[in-house]
N, C-alpha and C positions, 0 to 999 in steps of 0.2 A: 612530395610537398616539402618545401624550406620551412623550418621553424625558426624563428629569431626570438632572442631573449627580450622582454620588455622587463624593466627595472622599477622598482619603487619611483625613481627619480620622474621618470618618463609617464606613468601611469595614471597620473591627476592632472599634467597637463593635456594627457589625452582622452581622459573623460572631461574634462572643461571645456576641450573644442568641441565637443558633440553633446552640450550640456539638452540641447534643444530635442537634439534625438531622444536622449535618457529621459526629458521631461514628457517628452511626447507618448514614449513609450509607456512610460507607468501612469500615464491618463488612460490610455487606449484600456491596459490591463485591469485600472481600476473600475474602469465604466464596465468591460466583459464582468469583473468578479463581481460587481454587483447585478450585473443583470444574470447573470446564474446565480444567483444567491435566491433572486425573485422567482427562477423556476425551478428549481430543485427541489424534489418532496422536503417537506417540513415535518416533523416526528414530534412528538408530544411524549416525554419521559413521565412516568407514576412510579411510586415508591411506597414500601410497605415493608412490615418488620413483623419475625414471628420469634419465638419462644420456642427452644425445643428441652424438654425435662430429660436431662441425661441421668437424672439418680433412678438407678432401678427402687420396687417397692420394698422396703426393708433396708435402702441400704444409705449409709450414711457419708460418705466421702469415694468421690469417683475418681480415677486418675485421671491427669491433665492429657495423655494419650489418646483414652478412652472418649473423653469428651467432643476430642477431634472428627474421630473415628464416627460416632454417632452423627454427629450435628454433619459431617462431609455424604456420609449414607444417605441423609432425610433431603440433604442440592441435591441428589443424585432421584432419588423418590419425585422431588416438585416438579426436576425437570423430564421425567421420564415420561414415554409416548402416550402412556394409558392414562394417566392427569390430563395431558396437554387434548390428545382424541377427546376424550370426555367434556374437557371446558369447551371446545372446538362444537359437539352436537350441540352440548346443552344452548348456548348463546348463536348458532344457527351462524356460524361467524364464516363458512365457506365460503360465502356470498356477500359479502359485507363489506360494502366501499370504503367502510370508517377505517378500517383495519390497516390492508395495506399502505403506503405514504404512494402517489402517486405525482406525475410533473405537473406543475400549476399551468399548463395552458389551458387556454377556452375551450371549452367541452366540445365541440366539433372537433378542431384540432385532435383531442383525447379518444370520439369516437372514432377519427379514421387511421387512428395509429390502432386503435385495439380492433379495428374492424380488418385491418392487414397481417395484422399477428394471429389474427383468427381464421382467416384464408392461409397462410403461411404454414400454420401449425395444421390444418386440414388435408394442404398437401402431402407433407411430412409423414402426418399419422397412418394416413389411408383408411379403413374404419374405422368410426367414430364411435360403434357402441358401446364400447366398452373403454369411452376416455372418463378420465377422471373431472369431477366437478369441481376443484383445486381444492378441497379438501386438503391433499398430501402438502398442496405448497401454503396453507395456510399454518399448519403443524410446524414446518421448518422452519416457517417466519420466525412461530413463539417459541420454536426454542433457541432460535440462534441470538432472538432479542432479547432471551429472558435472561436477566444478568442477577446472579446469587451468590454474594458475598459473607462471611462471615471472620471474625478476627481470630486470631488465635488463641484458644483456652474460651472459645465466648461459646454459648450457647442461644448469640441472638442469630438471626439471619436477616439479609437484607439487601430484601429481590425488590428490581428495577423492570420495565417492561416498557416500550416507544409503540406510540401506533399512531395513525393519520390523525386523530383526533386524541380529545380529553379524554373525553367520557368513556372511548373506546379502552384507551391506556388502564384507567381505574377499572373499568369493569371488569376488564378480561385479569387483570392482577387480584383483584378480590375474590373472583371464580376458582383462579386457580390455588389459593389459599386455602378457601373454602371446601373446595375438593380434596386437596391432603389430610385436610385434618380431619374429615366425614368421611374420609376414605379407608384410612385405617381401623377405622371403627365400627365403619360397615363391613370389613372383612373379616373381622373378629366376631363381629355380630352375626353373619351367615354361616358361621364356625359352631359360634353357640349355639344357635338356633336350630340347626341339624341336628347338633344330639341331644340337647332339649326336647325336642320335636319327636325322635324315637321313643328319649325318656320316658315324656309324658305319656304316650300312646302306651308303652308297656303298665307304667305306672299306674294309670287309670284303668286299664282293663286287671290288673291286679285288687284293683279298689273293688272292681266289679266282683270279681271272686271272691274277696274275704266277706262282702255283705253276701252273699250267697251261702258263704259258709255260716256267717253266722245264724242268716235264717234258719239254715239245715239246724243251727244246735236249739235254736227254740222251739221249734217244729219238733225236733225228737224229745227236748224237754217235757213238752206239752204231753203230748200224744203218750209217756211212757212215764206222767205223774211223776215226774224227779224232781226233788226240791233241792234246791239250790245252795244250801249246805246241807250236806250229810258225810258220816265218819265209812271209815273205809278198814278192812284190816289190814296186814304188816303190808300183805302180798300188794294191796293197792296201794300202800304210803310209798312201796318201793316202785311202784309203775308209774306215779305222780314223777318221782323225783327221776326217774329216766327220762319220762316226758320233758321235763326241764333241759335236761341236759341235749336231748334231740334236737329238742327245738333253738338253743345256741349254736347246737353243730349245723342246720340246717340255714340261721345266719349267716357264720360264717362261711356258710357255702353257696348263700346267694349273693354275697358280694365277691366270694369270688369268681364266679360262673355269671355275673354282671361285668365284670371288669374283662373274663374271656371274651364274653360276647362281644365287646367294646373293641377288643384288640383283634376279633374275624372281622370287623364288620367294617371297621376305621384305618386298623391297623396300627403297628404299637407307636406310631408316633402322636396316637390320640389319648395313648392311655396316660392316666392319672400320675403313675408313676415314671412314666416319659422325662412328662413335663417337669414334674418336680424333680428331677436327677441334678443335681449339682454339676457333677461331670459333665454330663450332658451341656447342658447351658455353659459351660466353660469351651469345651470344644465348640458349641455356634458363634461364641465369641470371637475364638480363633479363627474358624472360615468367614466371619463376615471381615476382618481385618485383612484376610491376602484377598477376598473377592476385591476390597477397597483398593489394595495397591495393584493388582492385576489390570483393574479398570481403569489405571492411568500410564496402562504399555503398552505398545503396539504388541498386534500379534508376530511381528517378526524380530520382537525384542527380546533378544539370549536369557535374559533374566528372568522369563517367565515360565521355563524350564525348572528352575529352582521353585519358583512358586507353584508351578501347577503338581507338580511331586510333594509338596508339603498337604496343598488341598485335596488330594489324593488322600494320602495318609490321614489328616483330620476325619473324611470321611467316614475312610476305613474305621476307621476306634467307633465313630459315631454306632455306625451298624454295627459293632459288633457289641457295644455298649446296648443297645435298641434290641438285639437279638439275644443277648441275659436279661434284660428285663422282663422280654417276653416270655423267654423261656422260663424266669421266675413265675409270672401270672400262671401259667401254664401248671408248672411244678403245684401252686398254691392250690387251685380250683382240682388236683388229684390227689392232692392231701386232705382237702375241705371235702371231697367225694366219697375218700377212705372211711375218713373219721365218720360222716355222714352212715356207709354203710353199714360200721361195725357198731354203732349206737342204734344203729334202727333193728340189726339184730339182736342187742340185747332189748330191746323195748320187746321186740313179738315174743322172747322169750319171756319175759315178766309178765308179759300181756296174756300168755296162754296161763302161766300158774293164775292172773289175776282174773280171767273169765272165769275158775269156778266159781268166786266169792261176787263178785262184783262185774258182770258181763253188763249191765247198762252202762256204769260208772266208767268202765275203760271204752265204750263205744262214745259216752257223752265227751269224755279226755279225747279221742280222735278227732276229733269236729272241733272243739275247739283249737286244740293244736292246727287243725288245718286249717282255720280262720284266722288263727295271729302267723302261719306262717306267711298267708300269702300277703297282709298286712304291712310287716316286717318288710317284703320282697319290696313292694310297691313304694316305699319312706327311702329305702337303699334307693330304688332307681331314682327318685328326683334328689337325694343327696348327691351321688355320683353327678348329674347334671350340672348341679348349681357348684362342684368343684370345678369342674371342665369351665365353667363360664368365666368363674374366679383366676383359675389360672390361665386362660386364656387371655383373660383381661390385662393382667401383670405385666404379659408378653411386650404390650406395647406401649412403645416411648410416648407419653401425652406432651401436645403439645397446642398454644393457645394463641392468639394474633394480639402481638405485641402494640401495633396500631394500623387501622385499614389504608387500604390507596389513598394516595393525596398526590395532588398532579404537584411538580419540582417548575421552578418557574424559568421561561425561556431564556432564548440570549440573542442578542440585535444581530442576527447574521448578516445582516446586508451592511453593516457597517463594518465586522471584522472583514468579511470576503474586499470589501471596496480599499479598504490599509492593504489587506495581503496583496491584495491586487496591484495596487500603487507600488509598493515597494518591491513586491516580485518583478514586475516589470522594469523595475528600475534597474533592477540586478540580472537581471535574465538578458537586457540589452548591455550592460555593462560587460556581462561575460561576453555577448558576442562579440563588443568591440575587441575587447584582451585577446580574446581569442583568433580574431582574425588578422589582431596586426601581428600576434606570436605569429602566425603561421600562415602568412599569406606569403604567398612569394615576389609578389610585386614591391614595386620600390616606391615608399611612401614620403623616405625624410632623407636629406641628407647623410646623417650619420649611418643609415645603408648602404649609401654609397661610396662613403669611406671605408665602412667595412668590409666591403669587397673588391673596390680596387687598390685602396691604401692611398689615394689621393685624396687629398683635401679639397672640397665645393668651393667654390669662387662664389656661388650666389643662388638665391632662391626667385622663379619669377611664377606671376602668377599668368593666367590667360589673357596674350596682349590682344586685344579685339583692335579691327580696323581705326575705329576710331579715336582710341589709344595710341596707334603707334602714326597716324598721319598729325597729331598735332604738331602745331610749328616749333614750339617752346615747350617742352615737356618738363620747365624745368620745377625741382621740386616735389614733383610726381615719386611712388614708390617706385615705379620700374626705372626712373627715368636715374633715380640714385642706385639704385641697384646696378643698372649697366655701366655707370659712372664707377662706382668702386670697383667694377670687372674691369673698366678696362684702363685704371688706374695698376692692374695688377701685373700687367701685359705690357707696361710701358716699360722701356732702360732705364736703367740708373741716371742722373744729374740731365735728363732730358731738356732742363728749362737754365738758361743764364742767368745769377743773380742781379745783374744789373740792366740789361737789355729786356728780359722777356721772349727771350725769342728761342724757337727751338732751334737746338745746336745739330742732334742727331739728323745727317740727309738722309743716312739710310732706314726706311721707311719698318713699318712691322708688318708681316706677313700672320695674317689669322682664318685658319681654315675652321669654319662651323658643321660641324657634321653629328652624328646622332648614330643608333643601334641600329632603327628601324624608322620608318616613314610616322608622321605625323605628332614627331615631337616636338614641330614649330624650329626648325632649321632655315627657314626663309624667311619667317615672321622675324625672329630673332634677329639674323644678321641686319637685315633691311634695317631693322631699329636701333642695332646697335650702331650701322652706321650713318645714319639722320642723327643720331644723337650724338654723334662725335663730330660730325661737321657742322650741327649747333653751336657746339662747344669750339669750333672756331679750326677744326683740323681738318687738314687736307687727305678726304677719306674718294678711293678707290673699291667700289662693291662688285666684283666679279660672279658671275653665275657659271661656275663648272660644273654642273650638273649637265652633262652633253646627251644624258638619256632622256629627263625627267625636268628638261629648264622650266622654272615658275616664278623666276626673280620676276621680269618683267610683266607676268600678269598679276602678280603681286605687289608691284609699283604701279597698275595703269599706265604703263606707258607700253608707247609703240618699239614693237619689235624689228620693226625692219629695217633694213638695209645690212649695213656691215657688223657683223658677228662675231664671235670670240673664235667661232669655225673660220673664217678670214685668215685671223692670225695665224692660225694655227697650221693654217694648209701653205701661209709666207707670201698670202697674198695683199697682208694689209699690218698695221703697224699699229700699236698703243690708240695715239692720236686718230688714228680714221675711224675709231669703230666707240668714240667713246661719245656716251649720252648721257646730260647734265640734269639733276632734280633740279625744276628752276624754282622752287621754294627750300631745299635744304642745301643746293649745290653739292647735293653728291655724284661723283663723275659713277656714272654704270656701264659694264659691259656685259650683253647682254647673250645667250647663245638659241640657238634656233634647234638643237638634238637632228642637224645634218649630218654628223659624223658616222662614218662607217664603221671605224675603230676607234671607239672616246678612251678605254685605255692608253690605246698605242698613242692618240694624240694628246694625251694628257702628260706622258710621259718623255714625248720629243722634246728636243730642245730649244725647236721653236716658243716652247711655254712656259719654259725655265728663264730663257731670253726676256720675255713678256714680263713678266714677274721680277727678273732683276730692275728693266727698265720703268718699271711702274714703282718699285721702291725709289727711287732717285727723285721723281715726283712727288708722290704720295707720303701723308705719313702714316696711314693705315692702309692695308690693300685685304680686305675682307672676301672670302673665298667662300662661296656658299657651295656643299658638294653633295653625294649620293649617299646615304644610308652603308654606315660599314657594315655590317651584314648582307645586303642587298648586293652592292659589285665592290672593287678592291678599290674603284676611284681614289675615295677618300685617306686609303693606304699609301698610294704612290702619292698627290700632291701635299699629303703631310711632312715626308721629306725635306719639302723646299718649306715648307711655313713654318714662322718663328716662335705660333702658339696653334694650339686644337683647343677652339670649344667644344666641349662635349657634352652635347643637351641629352638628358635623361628625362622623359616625362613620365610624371607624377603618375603613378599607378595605370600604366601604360606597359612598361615593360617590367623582367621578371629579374630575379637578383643574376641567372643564371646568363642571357641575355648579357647583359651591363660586363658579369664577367668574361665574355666570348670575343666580347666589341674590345674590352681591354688589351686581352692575351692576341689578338690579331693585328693589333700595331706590335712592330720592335723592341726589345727592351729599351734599346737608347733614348725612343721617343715618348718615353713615359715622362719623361722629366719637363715636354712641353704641354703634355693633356689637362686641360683644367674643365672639372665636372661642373655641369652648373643642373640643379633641378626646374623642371618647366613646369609648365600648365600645374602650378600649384594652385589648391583651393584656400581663398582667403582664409577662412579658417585655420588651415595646418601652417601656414606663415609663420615661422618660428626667427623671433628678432637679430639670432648671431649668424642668420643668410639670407636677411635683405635690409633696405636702407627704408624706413617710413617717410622718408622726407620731411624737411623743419622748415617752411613758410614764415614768410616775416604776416602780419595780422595789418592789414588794411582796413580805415573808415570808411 
């Protein structure tokens, strides 16, 4: 394909010729943009704002880091599958026309597309029982629409959500708000309530024991007359005050033997001392910071080599941190066992010296001590509880709805689509014109056909129709000034006498018309151009050498017969016998019949070189209508003897390459007679410095 430069210069007069196209065009595009605008789903945007509390409890200034980190974790919490699954059952939304945006055609239209996509998808699947209820592709909707922004250093958030309708947009936004923040709370809460729920169970069957105990010590009071103060000697003062001391040691050894139980049961990321570890909470801090930046890398991003070796390591410390702690509980509850054992051996030994004096008084001390121990037991276990709940609680970030859904108000689409429309079309035909006259190869203007053969155009004509070129009087006409200044170009020097009028030159002007290829108006042409000169009052001779292809005379309506330009040629007949008169423009014609065996060979004898001198001596034009040079060499040999070549190029007809072949096949020498003239132009591309408009005088 040829490219040709098109310039700034060139560019607006060639969108002004095709102003019609370009208007047409961005009609057509703006009526399509509006009428997709009418069926394309329509979406309904809701908007809602939350609050997330980044200061932990106790603490009073959080870093600007930190805050990031948080409020980016809680988008990542809203948008995640177990929120989005959950608002999906609770509002039964699988099935829910509101939801998806679908195309505004007439519900038949809509059922027999979704009735073909459902045959379609049947084939595909092959069984069905186990296809999905779109469930899945309802989830993907909300989270690909659910759009959660927040600023930087801000602790607001502010999620956006589209669905076929209003109501649908707000609801399903409020839900899922609703769910974050009940969500967090309920998992904190199922946390509690598990060892609450233990707690209590121990706790109260402890309650059970100590009123059991204490019945036992009234019951023996009773029964063994002991009044409720009475003195004791040294032996029982000092079993008194061991009993003291037991029963602290056997405290502290039910919270710590509560807090073991806790850490078999739970494991030590339940215990008390877990939670509260400073450390600890320092390193969660650190893994949820590389979980954040890991979550925004592919997994075959190099960088996350470096990060997944750090959360390794963070880990690492964490359990090992997790594994002293426990091991401390552990260490405690065998210390609190010790102590426990070595205080209960001195009681029985105090206890034995104190049975001689006092054997009710140390049995009534056992019963009660047994009564406040398990009392004690049972206060530990719902203290222990109500820590776990407290500290569980701390764990999570509160956060509250800054303000609920509120649908965001629309925008007139059928009016932007129908502008974009308009103006894309105007520009999308604009490019193609640009586009195709840079790169078309056909020859559109003159100034392509100067720049390819390096001759200068004599004239632009447009499509002469029959009844254009049979007028009698053409004068004033565009074509008819056009071929006037063409064959003012083709005249000698001082042609005319200034005092007579009369033409001086007898020898006549030889003009062969010819073309690249067939149908570039080669016959039309000459016939007009020579009517129009024997209007104009000169003695015009129109030859038909086309000896394969003759068309002058069916293109004049006249009769072909008799004597021929084949006559002269075979020496059988002379100028004068074979010549036929227009008897409305008096142009003398010879006309030929494609008799010839060799139209070469006789084109080229000099029988027709003879013809042609003797017809200049008469004539002052002798117009040669000949064959297509690419087609045979005709028009190669009789250019020799002719004094000019018209060289018709038609208008986007042939190709630049073409134009150059037809050039480089005549001689160097006879370039200096060729004159380009462009045909079958379209009104519109009529460009004024290659044709004549004609100036009419104005009649009443």
């Amino acid at each position: 394909m040829t490219s040709t430069t098109v310039t700034l210069a060139e560019l607006w007069p060639l969108l002004l010729r095709r102003k019609r196209f370009l208007l047409l065009s961005g009609v057509a595009t703006a009526l399509l943009g509006f009428g997709v605008s009418q069926i394309v789903p329509r979406t309904h945007t809701s908007e809602a704002g939350i609050v997330v509390e980044t200061r932990p409890p106790g603490s009073q200034i959080v870093p600007p880091v930190e805050v990031d980190t948080i409020v980016a974790t809680q988008e990542d919490v809203l948008r995640s599958r177990g929120v989005i699954e959950y608002v999906v059952q609770e509002l039964h939304l699988a099935r829910s026309p509101a939801l998806l945006p679908d195309l505004r055609l007439p519900s038949v239209l809509l059922q027999g597309i979704a009735n073909i996509v459902a045959y379609l998808s049947s084939l595909t699947a092959g069984d069905s029982s186990g296809a999905d209820d779109g469930t899945e592709a309802v989830i993907t909707y909300i989270q690909k629409h659910l759009m959660l922004k927040a600023e930087e250093r801000s602790s607001v958030i502010t999620a956006r959500f589209s669905a076929a309708t209003p109501e649908m947009s707000t609801n399903v936004l409020n839900a899922i708000l609703a769910t974050y923040i009940s969500g967090g709370v309920k998992t904190v809460g199922n946390q509690v309530e598990l060892v609450s729920k233990w707690a209590a169970e121990r706790a109260n069957a402890m309650a059970n024991e100590a009123k059991d105990a204490d019945k036992r010590v009234e019951d023996y009071v009773r029964s063994h007359n002991i009044p409720q103060i009475q003195g004791s000697p040294a032996a029982s003062f000092q079993y008194v005050k061991d009993q003291e001391q037991l029963t602290a040691a056997q405290q502290r050894y039910t919270r710590a033997q509560a807090s073991l139980e806790l850490l078999n049961r739970f494991g030590a990321q339940a215990a008390p001392e877990t939670l509260e570890s400073k450390t600890i909470q320092q390193y969660r801090a650190s893994e949820a910071r590389l979980l954040e930046k890991m979550a925004t890398l592919t997994a075959t991003d190099p960088r996350r080599g470096p990060l997944e070796h750090g959360l390794n390591s963070i880990r690492s410390q964490i359990a090992a941190e997790t594994g002293k702690i426990a091991m401390l509980i552990r260490q405690k509850a065998e210390v609190a066992h010790a102590e426990l054992q070595t205080i209960q051996q001195v009681v029985e030994a105090d206890s034995a010296r104190a049975q001689l004096s006092t054997s009710e008084d140390t049995v009534l001390a056992n019963l009660k001590h047994d009564a406040e121990t398990k009392r004690q037991v049972g206060i530990a276990l719902r203290t222990s509880a109500n820590d776990q709940a407290r500290i569980a609680a701390s764990q999570l970030p509160p956060a509250r709805i800054l303000f609920g859904a509120r649908t965001l108000p629309g925008h007139n689409v059928g009016l932007f689509a129908t502008v974009l429309g308009f103006v894309g079309g105007i520009v999308a035909a604009g490019a193609a014109i640009i586009l195709r006259q840079a790169f078309s190869a056909r020859i559109r203007d003159t100034q392509a056909i100067t720049a390819i053969t390096g001759l200068r155009t004599i004239g632009s004509l447009p499509e002469i129709t029959d009844a254009i070129w049979r007028e009698p009087s053409p004068t004033g006409s565009l074509i008819a000034e056009t071929l006037r200044a063409m064959s003012l170009t083709m005249l000698p020097a001082a042609t005319w006498s200034d005092d007579s009028e009369q033409y001086l030159d007898r020898n006549g002007q030889a003009i062969l018309v010819t073309s690249s290829d067939r149908d570039e108006g080669k016959t039309t042409v000459a016939a007009t151009l020579a009517r129009l000169m024997a209007a104009d009052g000169f003695r015009v001779l129109l030859i038909d050498a086309d000896l394969r292809r003759p068309r002058l005379a069916a293109a004049l309506h006249s009769d072909a017969d008799g004597t021929t330009l084949e006559a002269i040629l075979n020496g059988h007949a002379t100028v004068a016998d074979v010549l036929h008169q227009d008897p409305v423009f008096g142009v003398h014609c010879v006309f030929a019949k494609a008799q010839s065996s060799n139209p070469l060979g006789a084109l080229g004898s000099r029988n027709f070189s003879e013809m042609l001198d003797e017809a200049r001596k008469y004539f002052d034009f002798v117009i040669l209508d000949s064959p297509p040079v690419l087609r045979v060499a005709d028009a190669l040999l009789v250019s020799r003897l002719a004094d000019h070549v018209l060289f018709l190029v038609g208008a986007e007809r042939v190709t630049t390459d073409l134009v150059a072949e037809t050039i480089d096949r005549f001689p160097k020498e006879e370039h200096r007679k060729i004159h380009p003239v462009l045909t079958r132009v379209k009104a519109r591309d009529l460009e004024r410095r290659n044709h004549y408009g004609g100036y009419m005088a104005l009649t009443s």
